[in-house]
PDB file of N, CA, C and O in Angstrom:
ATOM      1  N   UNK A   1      11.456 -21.630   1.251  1.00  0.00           N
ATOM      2  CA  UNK A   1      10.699 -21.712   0.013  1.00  0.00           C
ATOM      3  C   UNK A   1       9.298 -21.123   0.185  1.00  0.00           C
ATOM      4  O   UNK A   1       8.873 -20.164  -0.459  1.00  0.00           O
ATOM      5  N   UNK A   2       8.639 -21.786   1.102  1.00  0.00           N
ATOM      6  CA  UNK A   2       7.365 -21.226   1.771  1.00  0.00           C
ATOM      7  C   UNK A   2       7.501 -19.362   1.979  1.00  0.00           C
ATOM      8  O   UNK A   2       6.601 -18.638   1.554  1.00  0.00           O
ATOM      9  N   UNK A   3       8.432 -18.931   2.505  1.00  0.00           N
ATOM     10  CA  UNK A   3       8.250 -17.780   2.797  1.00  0.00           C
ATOM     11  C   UNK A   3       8.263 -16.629   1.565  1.00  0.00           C
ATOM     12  O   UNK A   3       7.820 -15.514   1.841  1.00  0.00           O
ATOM     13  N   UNK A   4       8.801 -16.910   0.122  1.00  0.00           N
ATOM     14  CA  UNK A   4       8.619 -16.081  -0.979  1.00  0.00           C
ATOM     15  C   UNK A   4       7.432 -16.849  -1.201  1.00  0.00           C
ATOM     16  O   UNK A   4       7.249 -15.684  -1.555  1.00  0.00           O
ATOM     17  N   UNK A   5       6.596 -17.464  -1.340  1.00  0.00           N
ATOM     18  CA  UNK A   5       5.111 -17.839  -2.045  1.00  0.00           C
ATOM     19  C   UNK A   5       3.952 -15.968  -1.092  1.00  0.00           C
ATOM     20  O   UNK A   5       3.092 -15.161  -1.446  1.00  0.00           O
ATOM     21  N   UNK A   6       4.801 -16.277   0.152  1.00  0.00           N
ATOM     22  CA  UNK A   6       3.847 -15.291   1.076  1.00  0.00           C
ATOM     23  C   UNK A   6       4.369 -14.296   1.143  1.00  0.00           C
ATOM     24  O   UNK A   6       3.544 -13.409   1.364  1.00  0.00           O
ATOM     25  N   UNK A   7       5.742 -13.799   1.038  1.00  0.00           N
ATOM     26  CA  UNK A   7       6.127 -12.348   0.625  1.00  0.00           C
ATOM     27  C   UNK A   7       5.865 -12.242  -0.713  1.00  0.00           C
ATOM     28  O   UNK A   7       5.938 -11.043  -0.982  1.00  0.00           O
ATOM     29  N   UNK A   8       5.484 -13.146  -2.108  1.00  0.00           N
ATOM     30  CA  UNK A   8       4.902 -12.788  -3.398  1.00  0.00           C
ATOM     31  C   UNK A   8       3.487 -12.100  -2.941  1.00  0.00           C
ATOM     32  O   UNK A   8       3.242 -10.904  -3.104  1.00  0.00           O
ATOM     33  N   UNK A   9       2.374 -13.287  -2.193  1.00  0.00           N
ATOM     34  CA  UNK A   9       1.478 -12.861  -1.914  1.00  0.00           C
ATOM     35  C   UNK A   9       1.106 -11.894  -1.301  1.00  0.00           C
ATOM     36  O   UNK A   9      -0.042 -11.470  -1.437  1.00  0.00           O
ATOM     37  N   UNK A  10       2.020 -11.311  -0.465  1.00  0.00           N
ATOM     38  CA  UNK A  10       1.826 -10.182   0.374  1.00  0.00           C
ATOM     39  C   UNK A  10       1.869  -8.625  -0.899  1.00  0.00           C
ATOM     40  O   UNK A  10       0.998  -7.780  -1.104  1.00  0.00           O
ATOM     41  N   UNK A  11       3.193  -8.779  -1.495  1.00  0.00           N
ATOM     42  CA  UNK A  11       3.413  -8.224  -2.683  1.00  0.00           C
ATOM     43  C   UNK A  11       2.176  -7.894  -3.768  1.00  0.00           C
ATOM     44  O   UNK A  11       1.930  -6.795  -4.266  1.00  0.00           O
ATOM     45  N   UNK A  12       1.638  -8.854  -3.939  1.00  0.00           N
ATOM     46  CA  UNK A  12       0.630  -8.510  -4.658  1.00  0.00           C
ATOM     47  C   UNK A  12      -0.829  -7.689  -4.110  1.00  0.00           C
ATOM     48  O   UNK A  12      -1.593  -7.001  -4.786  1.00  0.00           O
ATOM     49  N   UNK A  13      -0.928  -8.128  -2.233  1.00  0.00           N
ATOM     50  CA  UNK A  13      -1.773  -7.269  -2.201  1.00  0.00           C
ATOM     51  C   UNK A  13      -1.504  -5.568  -2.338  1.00  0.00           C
ATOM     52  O   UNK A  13      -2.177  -4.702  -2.898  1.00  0.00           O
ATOM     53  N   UNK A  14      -0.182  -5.489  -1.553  1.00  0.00           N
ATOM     54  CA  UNK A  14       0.051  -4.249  -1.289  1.00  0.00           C
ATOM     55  C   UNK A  14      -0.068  -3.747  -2.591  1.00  0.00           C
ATOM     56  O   UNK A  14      -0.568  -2.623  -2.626  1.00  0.00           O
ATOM     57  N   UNK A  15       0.321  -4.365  -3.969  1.00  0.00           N
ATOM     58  CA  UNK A  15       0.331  -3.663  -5.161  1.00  0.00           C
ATOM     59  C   UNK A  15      -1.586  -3.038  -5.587  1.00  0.00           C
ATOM     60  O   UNK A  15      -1.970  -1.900  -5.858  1.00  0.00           O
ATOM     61  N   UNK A  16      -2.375  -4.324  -5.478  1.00  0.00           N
ATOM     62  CA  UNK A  16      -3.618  -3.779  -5.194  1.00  0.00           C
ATOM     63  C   UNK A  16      -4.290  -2.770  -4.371  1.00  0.00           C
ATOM     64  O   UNK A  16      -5.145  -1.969  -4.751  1.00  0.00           O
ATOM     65  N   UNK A  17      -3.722  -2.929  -3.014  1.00  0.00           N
ATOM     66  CA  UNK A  17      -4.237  -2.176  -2.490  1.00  0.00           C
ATOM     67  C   UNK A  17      -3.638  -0.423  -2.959  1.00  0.00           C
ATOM     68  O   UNK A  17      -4.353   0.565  -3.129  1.00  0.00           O
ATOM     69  N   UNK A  18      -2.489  -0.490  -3.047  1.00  0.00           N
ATOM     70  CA  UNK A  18      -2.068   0.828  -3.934  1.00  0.00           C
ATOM     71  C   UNK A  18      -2.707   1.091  -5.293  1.00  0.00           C
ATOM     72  O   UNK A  18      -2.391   2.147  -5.841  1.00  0.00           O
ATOM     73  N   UNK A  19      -3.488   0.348  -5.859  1.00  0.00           N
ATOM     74  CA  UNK A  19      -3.722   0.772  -7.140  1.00  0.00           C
ATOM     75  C   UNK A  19      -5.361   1.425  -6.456  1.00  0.00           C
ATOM     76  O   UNK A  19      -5.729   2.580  -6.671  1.00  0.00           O
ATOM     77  N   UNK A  20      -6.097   0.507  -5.705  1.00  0.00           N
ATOM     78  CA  UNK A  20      -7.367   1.053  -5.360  1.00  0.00           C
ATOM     79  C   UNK A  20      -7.007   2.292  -4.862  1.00  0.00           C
ATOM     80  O   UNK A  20      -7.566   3.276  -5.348  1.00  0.00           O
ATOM     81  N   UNK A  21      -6.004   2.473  -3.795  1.00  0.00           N
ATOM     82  CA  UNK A  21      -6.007   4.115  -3.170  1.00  0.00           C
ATOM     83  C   UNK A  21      -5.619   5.035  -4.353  1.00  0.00           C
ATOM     84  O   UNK A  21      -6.376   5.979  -4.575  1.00  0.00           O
ATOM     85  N   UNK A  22      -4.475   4.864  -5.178  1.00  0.00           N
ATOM     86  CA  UNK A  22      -4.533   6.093  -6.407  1.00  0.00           C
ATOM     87  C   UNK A  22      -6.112   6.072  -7.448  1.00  0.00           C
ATOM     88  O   UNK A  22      -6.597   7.026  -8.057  1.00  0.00           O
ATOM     89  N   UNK A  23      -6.575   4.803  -7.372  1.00  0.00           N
ATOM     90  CA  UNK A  23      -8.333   5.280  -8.014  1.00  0.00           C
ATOM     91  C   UNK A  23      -9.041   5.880  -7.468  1.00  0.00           C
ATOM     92  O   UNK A  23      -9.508   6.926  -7.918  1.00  0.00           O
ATOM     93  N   UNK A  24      -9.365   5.333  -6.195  1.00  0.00           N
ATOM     94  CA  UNK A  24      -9.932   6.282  -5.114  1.00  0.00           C
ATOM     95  C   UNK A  24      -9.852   8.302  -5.577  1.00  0.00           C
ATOM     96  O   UNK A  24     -10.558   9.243  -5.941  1.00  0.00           O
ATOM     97  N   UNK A  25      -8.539   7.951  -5.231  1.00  0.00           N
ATOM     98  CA  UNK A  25      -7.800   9.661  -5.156  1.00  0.00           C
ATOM     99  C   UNK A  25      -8.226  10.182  -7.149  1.00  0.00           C
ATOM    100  O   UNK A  25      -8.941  11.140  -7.443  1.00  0.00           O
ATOM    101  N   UNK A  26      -7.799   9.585  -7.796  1.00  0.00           N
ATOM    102  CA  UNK A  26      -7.981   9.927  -8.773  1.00  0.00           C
ATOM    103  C   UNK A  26      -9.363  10.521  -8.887  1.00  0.00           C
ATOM    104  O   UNK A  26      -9.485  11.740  -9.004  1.00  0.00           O
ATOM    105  N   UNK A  27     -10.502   9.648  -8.857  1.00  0.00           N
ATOM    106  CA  UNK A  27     -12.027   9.853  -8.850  1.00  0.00           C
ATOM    107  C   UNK A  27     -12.579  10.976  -8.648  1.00  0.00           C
ATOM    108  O   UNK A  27     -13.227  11.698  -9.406  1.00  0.00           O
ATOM    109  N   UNK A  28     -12.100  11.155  -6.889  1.00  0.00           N
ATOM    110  CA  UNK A  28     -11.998  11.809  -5.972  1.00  0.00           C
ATOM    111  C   UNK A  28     -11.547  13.466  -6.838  1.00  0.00           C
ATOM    112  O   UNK A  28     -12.390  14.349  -6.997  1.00  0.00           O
ATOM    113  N   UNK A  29     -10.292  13.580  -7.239  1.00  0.00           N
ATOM    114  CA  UNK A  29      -9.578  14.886  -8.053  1.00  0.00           C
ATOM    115  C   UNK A  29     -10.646  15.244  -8.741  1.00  0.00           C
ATOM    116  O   UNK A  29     -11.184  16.310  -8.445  1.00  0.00           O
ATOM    117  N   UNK A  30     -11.137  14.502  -9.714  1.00  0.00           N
ATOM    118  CA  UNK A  30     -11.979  14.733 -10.915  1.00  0.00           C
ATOM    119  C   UNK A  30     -13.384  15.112 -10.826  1.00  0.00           C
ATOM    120  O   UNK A  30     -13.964  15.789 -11.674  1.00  0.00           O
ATOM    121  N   UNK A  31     -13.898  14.651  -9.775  1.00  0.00           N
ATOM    122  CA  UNK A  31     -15.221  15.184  -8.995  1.00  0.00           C
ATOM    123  C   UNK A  31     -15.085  16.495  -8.336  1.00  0.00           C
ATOM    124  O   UNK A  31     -15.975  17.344  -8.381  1.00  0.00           O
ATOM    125  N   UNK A  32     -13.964  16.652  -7.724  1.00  0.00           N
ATOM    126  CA  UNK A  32     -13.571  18.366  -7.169  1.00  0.00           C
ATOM    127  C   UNK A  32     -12.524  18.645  -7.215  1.00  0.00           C
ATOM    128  O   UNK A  32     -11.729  18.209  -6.382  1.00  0.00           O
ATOM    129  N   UNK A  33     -12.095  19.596  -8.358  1.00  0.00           N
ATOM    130  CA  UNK A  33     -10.821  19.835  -8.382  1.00  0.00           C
ATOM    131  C   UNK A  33     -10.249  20.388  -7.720  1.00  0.00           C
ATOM    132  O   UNK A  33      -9.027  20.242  -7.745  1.00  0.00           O
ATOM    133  N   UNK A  34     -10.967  21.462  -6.634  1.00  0.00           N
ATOM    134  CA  UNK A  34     -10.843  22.453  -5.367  1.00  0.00           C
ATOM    135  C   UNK A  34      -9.906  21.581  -4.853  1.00  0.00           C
ATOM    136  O   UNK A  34      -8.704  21.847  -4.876  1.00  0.00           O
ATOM    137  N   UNK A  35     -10.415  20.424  -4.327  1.00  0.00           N
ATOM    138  CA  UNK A  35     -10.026  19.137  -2.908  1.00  0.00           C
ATOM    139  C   UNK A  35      -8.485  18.472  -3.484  1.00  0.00           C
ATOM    140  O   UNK A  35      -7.758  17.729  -2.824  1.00  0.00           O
ATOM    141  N   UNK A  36      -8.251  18.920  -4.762  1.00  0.00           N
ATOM    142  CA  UNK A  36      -6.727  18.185  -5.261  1.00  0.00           C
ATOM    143  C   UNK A  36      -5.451  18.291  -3.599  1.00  0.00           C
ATOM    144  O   UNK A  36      -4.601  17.446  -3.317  1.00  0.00           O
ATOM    145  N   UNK A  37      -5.702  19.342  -2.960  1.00  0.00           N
ATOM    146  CA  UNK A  37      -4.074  19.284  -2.064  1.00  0.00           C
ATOM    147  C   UNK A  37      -4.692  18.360  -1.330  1.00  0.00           C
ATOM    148  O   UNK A  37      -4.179  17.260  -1.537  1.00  0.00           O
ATOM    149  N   UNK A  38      -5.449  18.325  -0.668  1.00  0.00           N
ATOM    150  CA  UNK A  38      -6.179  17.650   0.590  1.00  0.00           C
ATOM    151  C   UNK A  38      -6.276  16.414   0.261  1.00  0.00           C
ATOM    152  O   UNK A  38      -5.728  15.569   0.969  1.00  0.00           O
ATOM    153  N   UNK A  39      -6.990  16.051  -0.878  1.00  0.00           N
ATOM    154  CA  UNK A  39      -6.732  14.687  -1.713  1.00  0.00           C
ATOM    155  C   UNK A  39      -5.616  13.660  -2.057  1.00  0.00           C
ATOM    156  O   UNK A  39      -5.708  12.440  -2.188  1.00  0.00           O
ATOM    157  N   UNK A  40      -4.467  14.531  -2.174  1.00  0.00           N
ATOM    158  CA  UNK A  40      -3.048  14.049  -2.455  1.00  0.00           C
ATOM    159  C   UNK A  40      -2.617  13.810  -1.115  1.00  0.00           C
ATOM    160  O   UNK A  40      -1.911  12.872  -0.747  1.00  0.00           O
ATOM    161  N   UNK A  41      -3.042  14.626  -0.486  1.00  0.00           N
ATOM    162  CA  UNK A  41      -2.021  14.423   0.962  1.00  0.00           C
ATOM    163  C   UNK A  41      -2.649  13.507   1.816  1.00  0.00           C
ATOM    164  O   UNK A  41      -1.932  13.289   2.792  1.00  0.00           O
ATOM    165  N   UNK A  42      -4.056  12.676   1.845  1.00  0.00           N
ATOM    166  CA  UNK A  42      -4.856  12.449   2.242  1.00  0.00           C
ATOM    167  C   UNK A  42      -3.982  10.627   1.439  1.00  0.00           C
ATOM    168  O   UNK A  42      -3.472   9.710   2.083  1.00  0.00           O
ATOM    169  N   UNK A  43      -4.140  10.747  -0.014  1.00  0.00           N
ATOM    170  CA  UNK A  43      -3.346   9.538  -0.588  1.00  0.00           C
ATOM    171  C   UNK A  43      -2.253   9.329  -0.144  1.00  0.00           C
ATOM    172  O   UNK A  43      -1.969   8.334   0.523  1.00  0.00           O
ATOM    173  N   UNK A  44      -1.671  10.010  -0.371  1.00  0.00           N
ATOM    174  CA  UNK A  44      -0.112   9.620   0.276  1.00  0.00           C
ATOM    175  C   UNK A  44      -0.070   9.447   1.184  1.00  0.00           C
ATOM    176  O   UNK A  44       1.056   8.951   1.149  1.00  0.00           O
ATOM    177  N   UNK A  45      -0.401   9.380   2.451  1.00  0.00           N
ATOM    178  CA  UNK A  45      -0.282   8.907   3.802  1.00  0.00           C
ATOM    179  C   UNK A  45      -0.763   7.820   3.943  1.00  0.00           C
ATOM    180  O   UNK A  45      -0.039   6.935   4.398  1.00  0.00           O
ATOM    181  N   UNK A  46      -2.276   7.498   3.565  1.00  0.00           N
ATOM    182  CA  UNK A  46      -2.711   5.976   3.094  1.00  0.00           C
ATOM    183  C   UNK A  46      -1.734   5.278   2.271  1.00  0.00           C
ATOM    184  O   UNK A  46      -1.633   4.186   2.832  1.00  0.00           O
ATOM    185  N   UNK A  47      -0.923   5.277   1.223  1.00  0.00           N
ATOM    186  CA  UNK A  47       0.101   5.075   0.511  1.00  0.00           C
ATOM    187  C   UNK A  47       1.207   4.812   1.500  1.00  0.00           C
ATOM    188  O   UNK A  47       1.606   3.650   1.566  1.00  0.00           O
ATOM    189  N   UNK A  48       1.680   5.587   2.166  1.00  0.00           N
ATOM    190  CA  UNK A  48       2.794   5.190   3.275  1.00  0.00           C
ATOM    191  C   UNK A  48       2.193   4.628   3.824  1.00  0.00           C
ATOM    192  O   UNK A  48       2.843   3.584   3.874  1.00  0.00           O
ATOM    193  N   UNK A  49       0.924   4.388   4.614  1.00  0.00           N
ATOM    194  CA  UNK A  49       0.805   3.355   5.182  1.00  0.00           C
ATOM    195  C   UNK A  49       0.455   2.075   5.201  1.00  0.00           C
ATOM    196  O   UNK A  49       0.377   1.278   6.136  1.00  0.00           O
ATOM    197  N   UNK A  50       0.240   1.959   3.980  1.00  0.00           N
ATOM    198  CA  UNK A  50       0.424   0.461   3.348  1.00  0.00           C
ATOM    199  C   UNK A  50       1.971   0.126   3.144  1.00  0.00           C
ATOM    200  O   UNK A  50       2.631  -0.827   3.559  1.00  0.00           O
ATOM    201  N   UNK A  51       2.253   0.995   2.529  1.00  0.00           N
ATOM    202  CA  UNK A  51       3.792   0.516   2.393  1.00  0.00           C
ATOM    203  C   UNK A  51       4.533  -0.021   3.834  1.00  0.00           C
ATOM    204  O   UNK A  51       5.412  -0.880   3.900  1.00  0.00           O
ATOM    205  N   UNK A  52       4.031   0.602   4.772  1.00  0.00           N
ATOM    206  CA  UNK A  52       4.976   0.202   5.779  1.00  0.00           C
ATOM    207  C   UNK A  52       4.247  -0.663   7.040  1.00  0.00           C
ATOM    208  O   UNK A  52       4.704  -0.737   8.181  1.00  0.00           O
ATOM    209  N   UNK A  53       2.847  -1.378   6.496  1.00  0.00           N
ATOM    210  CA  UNK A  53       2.579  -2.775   7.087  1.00  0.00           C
ATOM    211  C   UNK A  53       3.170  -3.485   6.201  1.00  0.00           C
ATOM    212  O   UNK A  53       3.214  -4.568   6.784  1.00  0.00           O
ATOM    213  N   UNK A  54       3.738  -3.671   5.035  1.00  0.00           N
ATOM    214  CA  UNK A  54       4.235  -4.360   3.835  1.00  0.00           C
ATOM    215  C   UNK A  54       5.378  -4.918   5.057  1.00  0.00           C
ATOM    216  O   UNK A  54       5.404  -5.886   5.818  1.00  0.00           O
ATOM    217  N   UNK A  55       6.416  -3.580   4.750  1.00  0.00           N
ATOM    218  CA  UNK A  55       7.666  -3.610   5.486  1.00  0.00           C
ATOM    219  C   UNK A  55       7.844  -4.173   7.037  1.00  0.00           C
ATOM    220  O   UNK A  55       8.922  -4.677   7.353  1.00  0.00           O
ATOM    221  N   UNK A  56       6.994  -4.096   7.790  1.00  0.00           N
ATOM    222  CA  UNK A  56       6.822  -4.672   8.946  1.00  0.00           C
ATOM    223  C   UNK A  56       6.182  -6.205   9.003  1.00  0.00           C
ATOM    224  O   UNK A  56       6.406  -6.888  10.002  1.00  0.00           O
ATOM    225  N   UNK A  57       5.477  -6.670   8.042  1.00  0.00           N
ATOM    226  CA  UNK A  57       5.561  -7.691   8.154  1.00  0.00           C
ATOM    227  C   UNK A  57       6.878  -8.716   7.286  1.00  0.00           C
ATOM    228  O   UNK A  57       7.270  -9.873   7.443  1.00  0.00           O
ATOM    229  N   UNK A  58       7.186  -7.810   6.525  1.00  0.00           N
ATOM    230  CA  UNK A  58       8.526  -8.297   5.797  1.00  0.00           C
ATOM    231  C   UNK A  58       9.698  -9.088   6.766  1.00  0.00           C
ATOM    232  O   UNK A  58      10.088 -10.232   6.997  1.00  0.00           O
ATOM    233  N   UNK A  59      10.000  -7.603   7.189  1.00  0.00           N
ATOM    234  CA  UNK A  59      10.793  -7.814   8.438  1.00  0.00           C
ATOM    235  C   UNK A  59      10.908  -8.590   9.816  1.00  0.00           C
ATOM    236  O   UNK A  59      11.946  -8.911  10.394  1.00  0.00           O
ATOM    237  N   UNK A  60       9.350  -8.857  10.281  1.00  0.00           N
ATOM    238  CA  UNK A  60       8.296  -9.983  10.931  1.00  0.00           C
ATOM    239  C   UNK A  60       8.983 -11.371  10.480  1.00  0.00           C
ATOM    240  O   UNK A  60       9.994 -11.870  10.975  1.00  0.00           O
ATOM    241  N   UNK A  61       8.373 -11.764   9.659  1.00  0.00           N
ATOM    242  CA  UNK A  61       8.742 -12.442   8.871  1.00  0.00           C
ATOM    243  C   UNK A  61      10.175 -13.080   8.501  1.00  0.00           C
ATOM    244  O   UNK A  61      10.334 -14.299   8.563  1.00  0.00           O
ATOM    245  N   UNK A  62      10.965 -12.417   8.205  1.00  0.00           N
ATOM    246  CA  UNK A  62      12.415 -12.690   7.827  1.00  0.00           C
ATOM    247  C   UNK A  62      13.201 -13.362   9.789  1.00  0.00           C
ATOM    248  O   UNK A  62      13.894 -14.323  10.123  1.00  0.00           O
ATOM    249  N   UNK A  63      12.493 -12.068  10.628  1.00  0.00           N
ATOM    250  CA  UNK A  63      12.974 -12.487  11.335  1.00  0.00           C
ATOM    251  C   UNK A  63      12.421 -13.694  12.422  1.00  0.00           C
ATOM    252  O   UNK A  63      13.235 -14.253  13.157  1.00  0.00           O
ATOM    253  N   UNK A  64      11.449 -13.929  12.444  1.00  0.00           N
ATOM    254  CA  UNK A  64      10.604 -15.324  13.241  1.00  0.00           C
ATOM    255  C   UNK A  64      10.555 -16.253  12.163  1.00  0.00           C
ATOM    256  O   UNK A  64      10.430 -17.459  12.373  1.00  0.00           O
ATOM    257  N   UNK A  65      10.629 -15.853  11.227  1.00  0.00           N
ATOM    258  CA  UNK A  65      11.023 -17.676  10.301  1.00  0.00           C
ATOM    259  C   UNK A  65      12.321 -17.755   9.626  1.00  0.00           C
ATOM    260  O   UNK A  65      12.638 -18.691   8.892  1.00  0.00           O
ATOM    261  N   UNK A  66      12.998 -16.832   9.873  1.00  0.00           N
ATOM    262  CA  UNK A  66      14.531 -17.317   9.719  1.00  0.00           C
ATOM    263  C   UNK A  66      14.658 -17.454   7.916  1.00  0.00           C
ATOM    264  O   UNK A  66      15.466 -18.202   7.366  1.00  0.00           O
ATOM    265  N   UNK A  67      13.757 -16.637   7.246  1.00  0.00           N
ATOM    266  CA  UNK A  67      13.219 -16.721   5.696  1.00  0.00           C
ATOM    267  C   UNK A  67      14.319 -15.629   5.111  1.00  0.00           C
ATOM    268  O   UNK A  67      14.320 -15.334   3.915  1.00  0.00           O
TER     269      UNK A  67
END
């Protein structure tokens, strides 16, 4: 029971923290439009790498608490 309250919570940061990195990047575009490839590719890797402390602690998780 305990362990969806903290994979919700976990859930919600990663959703935050993805919304700050596409503002970031967004901002970022609109201030220099030159920097758009470098910018995107620069997001998306920050983007994967949130996604996949998400997934590693998911998996963490499921497997040391048996959740």
């Amino acid at each position: 029971m305990y362990n969806f309250v903290g994979y919700g919570i976990a859930m919600l940061g990663v959703g935050i923290g993805l919304g700050l990195i596409g503002n970031g990047a967004m901002h970022g575009m609109s201030r220099q439009p030159e920097a758009i490839g470098k910018l995107q590719t620069v997001m998306l890797i920050a983007m994967a790498f949130v996604e996949v402390i998400f997934l590693v602690t998911l998996f963490l998780g499921k497997s040391l608490l048996g959740g």
